[in-house]
N, CA, C and O atoms as a GROMACS GRO file, in nm:
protein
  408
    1UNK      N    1   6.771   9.789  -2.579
    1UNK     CA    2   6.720   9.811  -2.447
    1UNK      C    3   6.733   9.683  -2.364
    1UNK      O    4   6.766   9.676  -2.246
    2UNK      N    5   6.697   9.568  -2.457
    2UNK     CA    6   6.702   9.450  -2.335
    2UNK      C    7   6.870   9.395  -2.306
    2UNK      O    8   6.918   9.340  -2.207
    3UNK      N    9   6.922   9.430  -2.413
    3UNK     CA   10   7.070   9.386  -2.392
    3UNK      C   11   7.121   9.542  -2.243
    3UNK      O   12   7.200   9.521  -2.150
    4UNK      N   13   7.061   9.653  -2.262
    4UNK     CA   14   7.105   9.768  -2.172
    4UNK      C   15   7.037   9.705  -2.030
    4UNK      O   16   7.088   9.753  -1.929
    5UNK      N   17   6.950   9.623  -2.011
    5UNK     CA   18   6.906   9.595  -1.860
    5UNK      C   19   6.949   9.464  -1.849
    5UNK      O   20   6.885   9.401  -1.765
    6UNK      N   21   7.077   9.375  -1.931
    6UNK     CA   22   7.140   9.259  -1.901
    6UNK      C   23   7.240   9.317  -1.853
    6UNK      O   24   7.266   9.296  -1.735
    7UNK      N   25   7.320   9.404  -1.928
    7UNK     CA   26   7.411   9.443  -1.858
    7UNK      C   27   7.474   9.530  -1.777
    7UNK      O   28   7.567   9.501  -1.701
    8UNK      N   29   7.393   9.709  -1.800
    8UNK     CA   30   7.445   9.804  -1.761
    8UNK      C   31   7.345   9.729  -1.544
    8UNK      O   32   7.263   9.656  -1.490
    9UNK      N   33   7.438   9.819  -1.528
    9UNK     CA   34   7.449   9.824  -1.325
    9UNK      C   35   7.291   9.860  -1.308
    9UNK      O   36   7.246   9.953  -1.375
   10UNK      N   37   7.197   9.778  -1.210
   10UNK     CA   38   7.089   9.877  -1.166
   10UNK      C   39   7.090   9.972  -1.080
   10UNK      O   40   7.101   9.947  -0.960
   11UNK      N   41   7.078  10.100  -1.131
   11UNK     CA   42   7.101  10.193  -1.049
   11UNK      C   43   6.978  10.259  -1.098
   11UNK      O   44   6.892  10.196  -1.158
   12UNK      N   45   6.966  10.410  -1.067
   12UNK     CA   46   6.843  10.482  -1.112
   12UNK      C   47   6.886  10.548  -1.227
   12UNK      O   48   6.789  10.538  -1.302
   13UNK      N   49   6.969  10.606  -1.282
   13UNK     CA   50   7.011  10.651  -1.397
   13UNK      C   51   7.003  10.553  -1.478
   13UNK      O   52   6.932  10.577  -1.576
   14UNK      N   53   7.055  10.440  -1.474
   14UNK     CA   54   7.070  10.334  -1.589
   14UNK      C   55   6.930  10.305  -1.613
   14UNK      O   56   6.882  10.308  -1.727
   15UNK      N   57   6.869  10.281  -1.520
   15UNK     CA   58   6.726  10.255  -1.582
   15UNK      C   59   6.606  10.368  -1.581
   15UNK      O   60   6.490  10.327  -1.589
   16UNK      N   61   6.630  10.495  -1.571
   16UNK     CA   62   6.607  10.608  -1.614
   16UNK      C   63   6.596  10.626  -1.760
   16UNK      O   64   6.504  10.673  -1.828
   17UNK      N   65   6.772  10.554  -1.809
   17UNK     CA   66   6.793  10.610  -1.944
   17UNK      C   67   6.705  10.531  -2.004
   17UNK      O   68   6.634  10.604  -2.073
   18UNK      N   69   6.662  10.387  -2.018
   18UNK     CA   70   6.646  10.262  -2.039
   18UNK      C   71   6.511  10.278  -2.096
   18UNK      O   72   6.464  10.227  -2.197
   19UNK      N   73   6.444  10.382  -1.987
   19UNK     CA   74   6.314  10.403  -1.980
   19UNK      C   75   6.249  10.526  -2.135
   19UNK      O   76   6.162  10.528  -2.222
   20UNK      N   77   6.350  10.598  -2.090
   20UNK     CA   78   6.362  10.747  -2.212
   20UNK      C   79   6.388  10.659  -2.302
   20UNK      O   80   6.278  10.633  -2.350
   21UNK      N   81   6.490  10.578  -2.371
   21UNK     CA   82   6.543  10.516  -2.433
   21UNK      C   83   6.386  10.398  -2.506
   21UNK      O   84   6.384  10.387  -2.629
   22UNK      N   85   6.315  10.351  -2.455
   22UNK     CA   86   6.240  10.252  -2.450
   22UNK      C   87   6.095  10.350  -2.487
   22UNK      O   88   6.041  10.325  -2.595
   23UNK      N   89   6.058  10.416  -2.435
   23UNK     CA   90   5.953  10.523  -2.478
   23UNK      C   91   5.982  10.558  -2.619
   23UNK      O   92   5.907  10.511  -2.705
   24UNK      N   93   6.088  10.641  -2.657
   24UNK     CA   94   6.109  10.702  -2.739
   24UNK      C   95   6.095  10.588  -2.905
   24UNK      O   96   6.067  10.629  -3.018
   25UNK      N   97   6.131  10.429  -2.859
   25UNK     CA   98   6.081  10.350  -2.936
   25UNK      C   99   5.963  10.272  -2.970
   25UNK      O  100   5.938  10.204  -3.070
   26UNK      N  101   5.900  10.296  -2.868
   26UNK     CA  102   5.775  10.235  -2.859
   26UNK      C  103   5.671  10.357  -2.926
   26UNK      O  104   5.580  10.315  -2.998
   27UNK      N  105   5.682  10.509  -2.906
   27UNK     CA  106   5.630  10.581  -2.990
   27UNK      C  107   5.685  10.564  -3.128
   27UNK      O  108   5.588  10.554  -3.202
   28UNK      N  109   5.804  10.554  -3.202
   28UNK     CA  110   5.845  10.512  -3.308
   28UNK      C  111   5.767  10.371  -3.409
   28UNK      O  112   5.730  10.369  -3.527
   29UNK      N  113   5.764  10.276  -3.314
   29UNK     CA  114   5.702  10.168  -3.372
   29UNK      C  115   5.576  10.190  -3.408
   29UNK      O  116   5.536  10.166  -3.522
   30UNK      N  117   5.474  10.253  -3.279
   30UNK     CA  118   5.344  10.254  -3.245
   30UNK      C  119   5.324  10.333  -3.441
   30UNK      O  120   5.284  10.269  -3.538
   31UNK      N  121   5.366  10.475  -3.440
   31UNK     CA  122   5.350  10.560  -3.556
   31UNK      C  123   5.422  10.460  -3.713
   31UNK      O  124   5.370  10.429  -3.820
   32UNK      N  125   5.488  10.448  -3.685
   32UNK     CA  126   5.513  10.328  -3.842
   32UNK      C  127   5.442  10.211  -3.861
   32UNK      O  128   5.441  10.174  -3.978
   33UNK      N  129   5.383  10.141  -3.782
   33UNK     CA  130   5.280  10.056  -3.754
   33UNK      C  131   5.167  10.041  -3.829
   33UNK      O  132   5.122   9.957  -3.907
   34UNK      N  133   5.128  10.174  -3.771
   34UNK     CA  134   5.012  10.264  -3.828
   34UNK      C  135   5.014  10.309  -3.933
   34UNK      O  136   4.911  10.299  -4.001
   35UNK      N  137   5.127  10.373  -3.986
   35UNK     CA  138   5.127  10.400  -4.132
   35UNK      C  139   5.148  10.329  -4.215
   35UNK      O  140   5.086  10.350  -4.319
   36UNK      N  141   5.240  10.218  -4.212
   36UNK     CA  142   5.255  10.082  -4.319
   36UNK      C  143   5.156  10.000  -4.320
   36UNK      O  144   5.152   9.915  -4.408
   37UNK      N  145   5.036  10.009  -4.209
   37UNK     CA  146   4.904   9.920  -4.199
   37UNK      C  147   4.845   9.969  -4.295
   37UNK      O  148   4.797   9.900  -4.384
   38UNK      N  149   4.836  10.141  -4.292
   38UNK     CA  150   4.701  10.191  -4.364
   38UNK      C  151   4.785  10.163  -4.564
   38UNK      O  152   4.736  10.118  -4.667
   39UNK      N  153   4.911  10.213  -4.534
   39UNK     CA  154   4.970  10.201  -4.652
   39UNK      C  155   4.956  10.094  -4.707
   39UNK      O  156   4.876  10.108  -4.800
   40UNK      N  157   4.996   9.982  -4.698
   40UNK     CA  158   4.947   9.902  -4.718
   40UNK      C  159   4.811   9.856  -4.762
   40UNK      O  160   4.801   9.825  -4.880
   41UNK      N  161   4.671   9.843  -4.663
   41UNK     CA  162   4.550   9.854  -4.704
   41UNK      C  163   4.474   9.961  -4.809
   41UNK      O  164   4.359   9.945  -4.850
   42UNK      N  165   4.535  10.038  -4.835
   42UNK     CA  166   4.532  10.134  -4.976
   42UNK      C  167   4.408  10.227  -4.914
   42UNK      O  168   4.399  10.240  -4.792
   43UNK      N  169   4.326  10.283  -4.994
   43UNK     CA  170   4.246  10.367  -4.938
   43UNK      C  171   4.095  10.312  -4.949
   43UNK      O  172   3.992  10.379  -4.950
   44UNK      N  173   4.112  10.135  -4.960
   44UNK     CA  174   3.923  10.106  -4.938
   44UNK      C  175   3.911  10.054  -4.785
   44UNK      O  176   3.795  10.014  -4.788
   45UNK      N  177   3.947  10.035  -4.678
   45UNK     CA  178   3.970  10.014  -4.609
   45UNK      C  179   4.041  10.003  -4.483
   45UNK      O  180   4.059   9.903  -4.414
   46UNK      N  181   4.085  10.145  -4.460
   46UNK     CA  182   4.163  10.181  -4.390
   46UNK      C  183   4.124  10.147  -4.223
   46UNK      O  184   4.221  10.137  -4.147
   47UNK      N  185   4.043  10.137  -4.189
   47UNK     CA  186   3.970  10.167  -4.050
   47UNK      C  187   3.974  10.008  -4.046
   47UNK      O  188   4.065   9.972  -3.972
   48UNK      N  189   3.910   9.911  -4.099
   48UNK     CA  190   3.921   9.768  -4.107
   48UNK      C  191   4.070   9.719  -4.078
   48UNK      O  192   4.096   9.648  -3.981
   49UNK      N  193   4.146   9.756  -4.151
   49UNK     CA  194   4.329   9.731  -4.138
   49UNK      C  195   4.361   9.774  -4.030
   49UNK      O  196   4.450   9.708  -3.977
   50UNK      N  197   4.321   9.865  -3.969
   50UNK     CA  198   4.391   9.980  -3.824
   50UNK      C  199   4.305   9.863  -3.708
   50UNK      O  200   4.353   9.871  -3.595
   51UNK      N  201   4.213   9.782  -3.719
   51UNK     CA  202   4.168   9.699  -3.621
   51UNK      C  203   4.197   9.554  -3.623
   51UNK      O  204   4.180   9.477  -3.529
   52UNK      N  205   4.235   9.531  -3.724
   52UNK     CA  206   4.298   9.416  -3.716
   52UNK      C  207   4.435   9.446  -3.687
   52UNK      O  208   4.489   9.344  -3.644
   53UNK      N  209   4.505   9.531  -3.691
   53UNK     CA  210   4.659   9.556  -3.659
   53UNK      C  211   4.638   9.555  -3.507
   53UNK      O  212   4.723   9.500  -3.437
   54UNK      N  213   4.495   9.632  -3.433
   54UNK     CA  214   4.489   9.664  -3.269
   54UNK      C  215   4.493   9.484  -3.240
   54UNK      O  216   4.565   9.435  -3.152
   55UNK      N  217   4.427   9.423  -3.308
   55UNK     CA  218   4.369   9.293  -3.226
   55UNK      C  219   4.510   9.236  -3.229
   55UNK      O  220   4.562   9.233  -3.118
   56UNK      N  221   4.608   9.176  -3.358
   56UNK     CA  222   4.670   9.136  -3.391
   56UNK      C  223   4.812   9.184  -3.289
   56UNK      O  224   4.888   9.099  -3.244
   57UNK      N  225   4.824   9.279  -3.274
   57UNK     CA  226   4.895   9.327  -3.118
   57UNK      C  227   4.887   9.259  -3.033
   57UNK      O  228   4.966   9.168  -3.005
   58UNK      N  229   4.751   9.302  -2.953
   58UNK     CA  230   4.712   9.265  -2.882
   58UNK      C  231   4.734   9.142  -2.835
   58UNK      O  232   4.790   9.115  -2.729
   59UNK      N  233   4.682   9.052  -2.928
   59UNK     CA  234   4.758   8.896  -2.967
   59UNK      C  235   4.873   8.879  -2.869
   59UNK      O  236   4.890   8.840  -2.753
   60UNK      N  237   4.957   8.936  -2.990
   60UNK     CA  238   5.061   8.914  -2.994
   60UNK      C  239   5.144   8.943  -2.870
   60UNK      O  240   5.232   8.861  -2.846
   61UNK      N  241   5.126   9.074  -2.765
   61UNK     CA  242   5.184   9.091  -2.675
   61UNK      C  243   5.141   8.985  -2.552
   61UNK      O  244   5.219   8.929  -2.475
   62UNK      N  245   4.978   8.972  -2.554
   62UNK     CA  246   4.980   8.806  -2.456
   62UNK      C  247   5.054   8.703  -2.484
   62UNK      O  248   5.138   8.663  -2.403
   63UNK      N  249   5.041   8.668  -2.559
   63UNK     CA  250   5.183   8.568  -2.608
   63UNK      C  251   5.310   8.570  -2.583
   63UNK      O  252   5.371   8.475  -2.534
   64UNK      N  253   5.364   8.688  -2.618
   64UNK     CA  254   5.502   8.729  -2.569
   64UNK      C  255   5.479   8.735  -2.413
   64UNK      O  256   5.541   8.644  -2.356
   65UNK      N  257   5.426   8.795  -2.349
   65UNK     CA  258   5.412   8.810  -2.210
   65UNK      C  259   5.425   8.662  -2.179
   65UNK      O  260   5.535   8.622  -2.140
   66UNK      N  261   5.332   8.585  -2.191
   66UNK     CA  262   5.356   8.410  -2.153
   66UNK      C  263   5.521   8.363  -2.202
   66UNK      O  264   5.610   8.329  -2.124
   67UNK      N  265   5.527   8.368  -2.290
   67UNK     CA  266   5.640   8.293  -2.323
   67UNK      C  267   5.779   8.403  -2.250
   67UNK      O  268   5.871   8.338  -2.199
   68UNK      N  269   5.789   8.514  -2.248
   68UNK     CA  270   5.912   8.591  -2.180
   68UNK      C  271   5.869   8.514  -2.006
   68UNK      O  272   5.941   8.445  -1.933
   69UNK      N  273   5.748   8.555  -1.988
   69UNK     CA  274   5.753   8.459  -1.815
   69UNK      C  275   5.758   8.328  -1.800
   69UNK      O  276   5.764   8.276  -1.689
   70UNK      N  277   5.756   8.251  -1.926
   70UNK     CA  278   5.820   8.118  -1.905
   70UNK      C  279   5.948   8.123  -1.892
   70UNK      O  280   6.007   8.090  -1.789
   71UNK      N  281   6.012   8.173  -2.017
   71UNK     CA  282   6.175   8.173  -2.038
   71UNK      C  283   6.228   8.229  -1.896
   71UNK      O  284   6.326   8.183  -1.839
   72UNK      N  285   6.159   8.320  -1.853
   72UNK     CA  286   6.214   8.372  -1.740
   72UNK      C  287   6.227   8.290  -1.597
   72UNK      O  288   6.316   8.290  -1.512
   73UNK      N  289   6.099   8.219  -1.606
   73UNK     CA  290   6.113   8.135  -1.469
   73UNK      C  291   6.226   8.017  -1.527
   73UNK      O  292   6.329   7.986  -1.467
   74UNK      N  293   6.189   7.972  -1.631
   74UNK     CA  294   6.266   7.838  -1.686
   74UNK      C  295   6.438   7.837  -1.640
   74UNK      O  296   6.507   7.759  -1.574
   75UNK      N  297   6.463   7.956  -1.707
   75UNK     CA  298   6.610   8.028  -1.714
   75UNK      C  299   6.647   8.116  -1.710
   75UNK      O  300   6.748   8.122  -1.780
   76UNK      N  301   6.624   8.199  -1.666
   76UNK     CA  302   6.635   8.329  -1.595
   76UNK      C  303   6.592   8.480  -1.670
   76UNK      O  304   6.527   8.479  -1.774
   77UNK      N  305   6.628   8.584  -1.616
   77UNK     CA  306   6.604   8.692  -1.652
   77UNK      C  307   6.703   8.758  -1.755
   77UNK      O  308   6.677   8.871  -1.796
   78UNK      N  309   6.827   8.683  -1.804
   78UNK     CA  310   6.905   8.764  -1.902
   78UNK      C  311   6.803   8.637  -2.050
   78UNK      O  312   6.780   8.661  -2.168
   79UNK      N  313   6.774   8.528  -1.976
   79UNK     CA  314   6.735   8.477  -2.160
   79UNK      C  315   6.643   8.518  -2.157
   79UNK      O  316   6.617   8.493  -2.274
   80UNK      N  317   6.520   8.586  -2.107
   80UNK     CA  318   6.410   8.609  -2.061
   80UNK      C  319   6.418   8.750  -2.170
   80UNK      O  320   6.350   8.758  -2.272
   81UNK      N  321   6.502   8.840  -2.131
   81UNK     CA  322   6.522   8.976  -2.187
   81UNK      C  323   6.619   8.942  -2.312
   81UNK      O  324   6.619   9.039  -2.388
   82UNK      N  325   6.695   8.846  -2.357
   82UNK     CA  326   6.763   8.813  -2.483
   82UNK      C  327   6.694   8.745  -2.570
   82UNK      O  328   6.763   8.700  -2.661
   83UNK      N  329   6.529   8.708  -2.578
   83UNK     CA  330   6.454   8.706  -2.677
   83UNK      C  331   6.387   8.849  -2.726
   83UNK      O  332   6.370   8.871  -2.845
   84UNK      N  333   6.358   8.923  -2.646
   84UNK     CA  334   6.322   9.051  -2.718
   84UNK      C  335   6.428   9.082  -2.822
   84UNK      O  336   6.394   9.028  -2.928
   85UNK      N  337   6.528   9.138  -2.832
   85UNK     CA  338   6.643   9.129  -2.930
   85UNK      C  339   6.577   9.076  -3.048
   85UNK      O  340   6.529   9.121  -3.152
   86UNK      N  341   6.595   8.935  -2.977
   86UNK     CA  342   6.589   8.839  -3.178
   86UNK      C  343   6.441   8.874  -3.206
   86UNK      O  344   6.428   8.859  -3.327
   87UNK      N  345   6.336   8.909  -3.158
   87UNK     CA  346   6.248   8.942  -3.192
   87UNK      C  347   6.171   9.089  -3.276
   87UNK      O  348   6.065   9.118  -3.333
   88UNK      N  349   6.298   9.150  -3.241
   88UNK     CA  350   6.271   9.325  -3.299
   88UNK      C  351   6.377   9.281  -3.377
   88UNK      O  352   6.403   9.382  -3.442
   89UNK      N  353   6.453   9.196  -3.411
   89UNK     CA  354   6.548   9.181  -3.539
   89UNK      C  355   6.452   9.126  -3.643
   89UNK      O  356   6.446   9.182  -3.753
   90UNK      N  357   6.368   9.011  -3.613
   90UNK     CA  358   6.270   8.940  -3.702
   90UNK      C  359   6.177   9.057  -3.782
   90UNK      O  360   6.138   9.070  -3.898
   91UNK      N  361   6.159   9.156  -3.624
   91UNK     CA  362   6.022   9.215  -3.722
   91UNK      C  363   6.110   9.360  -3.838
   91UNK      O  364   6.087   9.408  -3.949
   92UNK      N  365   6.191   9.376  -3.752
   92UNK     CA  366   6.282   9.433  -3.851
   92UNK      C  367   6.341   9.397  -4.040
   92UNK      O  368   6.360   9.452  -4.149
   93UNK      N  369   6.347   9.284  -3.979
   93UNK     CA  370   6.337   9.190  -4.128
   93UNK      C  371   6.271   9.174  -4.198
   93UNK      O  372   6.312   9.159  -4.313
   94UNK      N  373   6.152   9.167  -4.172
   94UNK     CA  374   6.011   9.124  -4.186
   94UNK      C  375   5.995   9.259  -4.295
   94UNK      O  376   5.992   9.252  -4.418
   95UNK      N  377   5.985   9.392  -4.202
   95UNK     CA  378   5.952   9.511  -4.269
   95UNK      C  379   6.073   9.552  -4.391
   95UNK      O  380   6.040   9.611  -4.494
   96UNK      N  381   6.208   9.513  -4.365
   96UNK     CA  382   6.247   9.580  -4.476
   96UNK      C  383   6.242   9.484  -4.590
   96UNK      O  384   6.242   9.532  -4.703
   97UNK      N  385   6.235   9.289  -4.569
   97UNK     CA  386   6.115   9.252  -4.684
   97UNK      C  387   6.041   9.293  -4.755
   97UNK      O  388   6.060   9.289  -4.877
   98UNK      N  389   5.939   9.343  -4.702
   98UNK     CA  390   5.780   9.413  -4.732
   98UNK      C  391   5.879   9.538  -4.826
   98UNK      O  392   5.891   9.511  -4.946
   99UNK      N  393   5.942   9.656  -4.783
   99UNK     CA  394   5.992   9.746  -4.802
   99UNK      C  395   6.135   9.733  -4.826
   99UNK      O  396   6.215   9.725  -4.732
  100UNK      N  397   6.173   9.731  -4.956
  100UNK     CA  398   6.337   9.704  -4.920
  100UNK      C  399   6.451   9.856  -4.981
  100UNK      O  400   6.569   9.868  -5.013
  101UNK      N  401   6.349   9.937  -4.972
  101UNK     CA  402   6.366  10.091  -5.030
  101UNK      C  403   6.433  10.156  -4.859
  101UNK      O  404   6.521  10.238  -4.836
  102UNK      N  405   6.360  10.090  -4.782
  102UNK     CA  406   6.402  10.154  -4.637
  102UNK      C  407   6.533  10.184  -4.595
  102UNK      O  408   6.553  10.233  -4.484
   0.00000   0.00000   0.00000
């Protein structure tokens, strides 16, 4: 998605698709999230794990928000949107670590 709003044209279709395209992953993540949290935490503590995953988000997207609007003022809006990339590659990594059956 962030490489599709570096390069495709802004028009309303392109970022139409971008949008469908971007939803459809963010429900994806949101639901595996959730299930490798609880999976993970086994069955004494499920509700404890599901709130530290909310906070730990949470976190995490202020952070990203600061640092993408640094990169962005610093150097513009394609490096700004070309750290998301290496960042869903990391967590990508990360999980098939944890899981390497995936």
């Amino acid at each position: 998605m962030a490489l599709a709003i570096i390069l495709l044209p802004l028009t309303v279709l392109a970022l139409a698709g971008i949008c469908i395209l971007g939803g459809g992953c963010v429900a994806m993540e949101e639901t595996l999230g959730d299930s490798l949290c609880a999976e993970l935490a086994g069955e004494k503590r499920p509700v404890m794990a599901l709130g530290t995953l909310a906070t730990v988000r949470g976190v995490g997207d202020s952070l990203s928000n600061m640092v993408v609007g640094t990169l962005r003022t610093a150097f513009g809006m394609s490096v700004a949107f070309g750290y998301s990339p290496v960042l869903f590659a990391a967590g990508a990594l990360l999980v098939w670590k944890l899981h390497p059956e995936i």
